[in-house]
C-alpha positions, 0 to 999 in steps of 0.5 A: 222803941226799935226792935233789936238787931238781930245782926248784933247777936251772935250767929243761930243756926239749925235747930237753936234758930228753929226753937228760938223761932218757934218759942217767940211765935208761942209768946206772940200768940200769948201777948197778942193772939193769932189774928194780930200776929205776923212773921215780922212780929215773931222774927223781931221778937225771936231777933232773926232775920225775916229771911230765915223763917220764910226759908222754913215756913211758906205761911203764919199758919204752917210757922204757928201749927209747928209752934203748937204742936212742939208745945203739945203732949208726946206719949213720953211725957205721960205719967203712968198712974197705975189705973186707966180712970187716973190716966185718962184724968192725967191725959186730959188735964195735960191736954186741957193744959194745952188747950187753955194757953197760947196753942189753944188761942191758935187752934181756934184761930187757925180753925176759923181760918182754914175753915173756907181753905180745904188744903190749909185743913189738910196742912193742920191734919197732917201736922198734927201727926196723930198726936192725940191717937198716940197718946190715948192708945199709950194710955189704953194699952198700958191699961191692957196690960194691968188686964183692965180692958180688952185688947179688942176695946182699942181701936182707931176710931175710938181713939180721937173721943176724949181729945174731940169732946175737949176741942168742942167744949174749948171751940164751940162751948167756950168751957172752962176745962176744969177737973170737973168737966175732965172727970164727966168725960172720963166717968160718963164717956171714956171709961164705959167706951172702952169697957166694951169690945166694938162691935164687929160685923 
């Protein structure tokens, strides 16, 4: 069967054509995963031309980092629950939510790609945009606030812990990320971590 005509469709422009893009590229990642998907797959599932997307995308890794990313958490969308330990638990469940659909299929391939290619690590760091500090440190100084934890207990090298170990256990473990693993995580890890203030030389 032939792909639809992308020229029989009314004309997209900016950011509709950049979601329509970036929305088929989530599909074929679900439908297909990362290794089988190619720009000429996602133009014909998006019905755009092969053109537009190479104007904005030199590469499939770039093209699927920004899929992915568009489809991660922001700080906004986390609910406030009242207490750290059910805020980490809403966190991590949004996180392991995530990771366990199409993004999480195209962060394993991206990672076994880039792994040899230094600048391709660099390009997922900085797409990555701190995404994962931001919305721990919303959740920590929320708890702040409520005088559940010390100010001082917030730091930057902190901040990366709980989305770390749910990479690790997704990446390496091939673990399920279900309630009972996110609780063990927050019980045994998170919670006691930052009960304390660092230490400082």
């Amino acid at each position: 069967m032939n792909a639809p005509d992308h020229r029989s469709r009314p004309r997209r422009r900016g950011e509709l054509l950049v979601t329509a893009i970036l929305q088929a590229t989530i599909e074929e990642l679900d439908a297909h995963g990362y290794a089988a998907l190619s720009m000429d797959s996602v133009a014909a599932r998006a019905s755009a031309s092969k053109a537009s997307i190479y104007r904005r995308w030199d590469s499939k890794a770039a093209m699927v980092m920004d899929a992915v990313y568009r489809h991660t958490p922001e700080p906004g969308d986390l609910p406030d629950t009242g207490t750290l330990r059910e805020d980490l638990m809403a966190l991590l469940r949004l996180s392991a939510l995530a990771l366990g659909g199409p993004a999480g299929a195209a962060l394993r391939g991206l990672i076994a790609e880039s792994l040899p290619r230094a600048g391709q690590l660099r390009e997922i760091r900085m797409h990555s945009r701190g995404r994962n500090r931001q919305l721990m440190a919303e959740v920590l100084n929320r708890a702040a606030e409520r005088g559940e934890i010390s100010p001082e207990a917030i730091v930057d090298s902190r901040l990366e812990v709980g989305a770390a170990l749910l990479r690790n256990h997704v990446l390496l473990q091939d673990r399920e990320l279900d309630d009972h693993l996110l609780a063990e995580i927050v019980d045994d890890v998170l919670l006691p971590l930052f009960a304390t203030a660092p230490h400082r030389a």
